[in-house]
N, C-alpha and C positions, 0 to 999 in steps of 0.2 A: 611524485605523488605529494600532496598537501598534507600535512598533518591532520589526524583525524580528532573529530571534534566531538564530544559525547555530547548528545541530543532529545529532549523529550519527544517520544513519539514512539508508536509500533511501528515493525518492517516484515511487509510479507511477500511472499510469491506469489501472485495469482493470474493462472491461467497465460502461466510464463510471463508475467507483466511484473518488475518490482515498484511495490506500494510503499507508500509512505505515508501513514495515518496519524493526524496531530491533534490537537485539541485542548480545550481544557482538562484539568484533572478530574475525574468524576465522572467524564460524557461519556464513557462507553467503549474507548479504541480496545481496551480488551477483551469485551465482550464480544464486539465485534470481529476481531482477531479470533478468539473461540470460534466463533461461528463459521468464520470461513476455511479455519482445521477442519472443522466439521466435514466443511463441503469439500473436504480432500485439498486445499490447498497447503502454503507451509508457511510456519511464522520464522523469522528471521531473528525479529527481538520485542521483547515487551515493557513498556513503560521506557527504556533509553538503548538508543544505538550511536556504533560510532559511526560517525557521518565522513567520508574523504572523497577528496575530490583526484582521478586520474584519467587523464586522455579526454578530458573534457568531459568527464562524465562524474556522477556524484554513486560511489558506493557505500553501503548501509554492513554492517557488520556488527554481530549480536557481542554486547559484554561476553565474554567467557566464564565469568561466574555465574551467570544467569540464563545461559545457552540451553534453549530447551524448554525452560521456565515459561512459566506465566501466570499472574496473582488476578484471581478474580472475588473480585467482594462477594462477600458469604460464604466462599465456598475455600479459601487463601491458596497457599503456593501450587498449584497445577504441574506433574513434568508431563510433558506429552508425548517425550520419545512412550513412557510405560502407559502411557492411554490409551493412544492416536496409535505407535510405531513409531519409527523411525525418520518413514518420508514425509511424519509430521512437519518437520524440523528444519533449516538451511541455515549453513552460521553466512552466510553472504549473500548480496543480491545489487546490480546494478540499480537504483532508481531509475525508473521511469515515468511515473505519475504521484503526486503530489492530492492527500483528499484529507483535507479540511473540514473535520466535524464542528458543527456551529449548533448552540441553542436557541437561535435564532428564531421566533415565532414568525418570524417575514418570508412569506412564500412568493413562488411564481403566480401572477394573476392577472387581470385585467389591466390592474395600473401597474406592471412590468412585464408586458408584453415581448421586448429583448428579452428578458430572462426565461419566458413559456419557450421560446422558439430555441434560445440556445444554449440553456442551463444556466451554473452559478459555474463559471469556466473563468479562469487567465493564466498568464504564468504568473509563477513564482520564482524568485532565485535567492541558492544558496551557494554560496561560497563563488562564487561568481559563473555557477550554470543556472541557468533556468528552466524551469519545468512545468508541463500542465499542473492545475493545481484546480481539482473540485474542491467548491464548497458544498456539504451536505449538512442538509436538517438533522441532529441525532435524535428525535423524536423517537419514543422506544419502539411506537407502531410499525416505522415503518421496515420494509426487509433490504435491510443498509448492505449485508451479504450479497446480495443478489445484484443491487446496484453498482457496489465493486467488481462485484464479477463484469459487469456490464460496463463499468468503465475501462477495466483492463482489457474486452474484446475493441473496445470505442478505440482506444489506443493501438490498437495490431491493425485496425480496417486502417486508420489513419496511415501510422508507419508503411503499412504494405504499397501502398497507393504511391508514396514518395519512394520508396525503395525496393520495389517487389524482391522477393526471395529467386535469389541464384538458382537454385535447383529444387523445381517445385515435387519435385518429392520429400523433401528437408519440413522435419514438422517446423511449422511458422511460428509456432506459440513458444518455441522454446529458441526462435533465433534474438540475436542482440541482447539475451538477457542470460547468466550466468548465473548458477547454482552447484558450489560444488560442496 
């Protein structure tokens, strides 16, 4: 294993898929992170994770001092194990998708017809794996929750199709990705 590297950004579970939310300071990954406790997911870490790379894969692991935590402006330090419970919470999670908050006012449209068809998509790499990597509008409007949700299922139709699951009784959403 590579030494692990402390990293700005949220890390969550969702819908067995681990996230990795970046951005400027300011744009929202915690609120958005909130929101997706909300919807019964679990955060990992907020505002910095360690990032390491093993077996070719990049794992996210929450500081220990702030395991649980999460600072939202106006409201400050949040624990969510005492909010949420417990399976609020995961101090670890494989990465697998990569989503890039952007204040970007450049949308999908007529003069970027590539992007209506196939989103703001490519890889990313870190530590020398690479990863899907959305780009998203953080526009306050729009429900960025729900589109995460929708890229971690984007991610398993993908995954399955290249690897289908061994034994299709085995729930799928929780293969390849670790939460202990």
């Amino acid at each position: 294993m590579n030494s692990a590297r402390l990293e700005h950004g949220n890390v969550l579970l969702v819908e067995g898929t681990g996230i990795w939310i970046t951005g400027q300071s300011g744009i929202g990954k915690s609120e958005l992170s909130l929101a997706l406790v909300d919807r019964g997911h679990r955060l990992v870490a907020d505002d910095v994770a360690w990032i390491s790379r093993r077996n070719g894969r990049l794992e996210a692991r929450a500081d220990p001092a702030q395991f649980g935590m999460i600072h939202i402006r106006d409201l400050g330090v949040i624990d969510l194990t005492r909010l949420f419970g417990r399976h609020a919470v995961c101090p670890w999670v494989v990465l697998d998708v990569w989503v890039d908050l952007s204040c970007s006012d450049q949308e999908a449209g007529p003069g970027n017809p590539d992007q209506l068809l196939s989103g703001a998509r490519r890889q990313r790499g870190f530590l020398n794996v690479s990863l899907p990597c959305i780009t998203m509008n953080a526009n306050r409007s729009r429900p960025l929750a729900l589109l995460v949700e929708c890229a971690a299922r984007q991610h398993h139709q993908v995954r399955d199709r290249v690897a289908p699951p061994r034994d299709p009784g085995q729930n799928a959403l929780l293969q390849g990705t670790v939460c202990v």
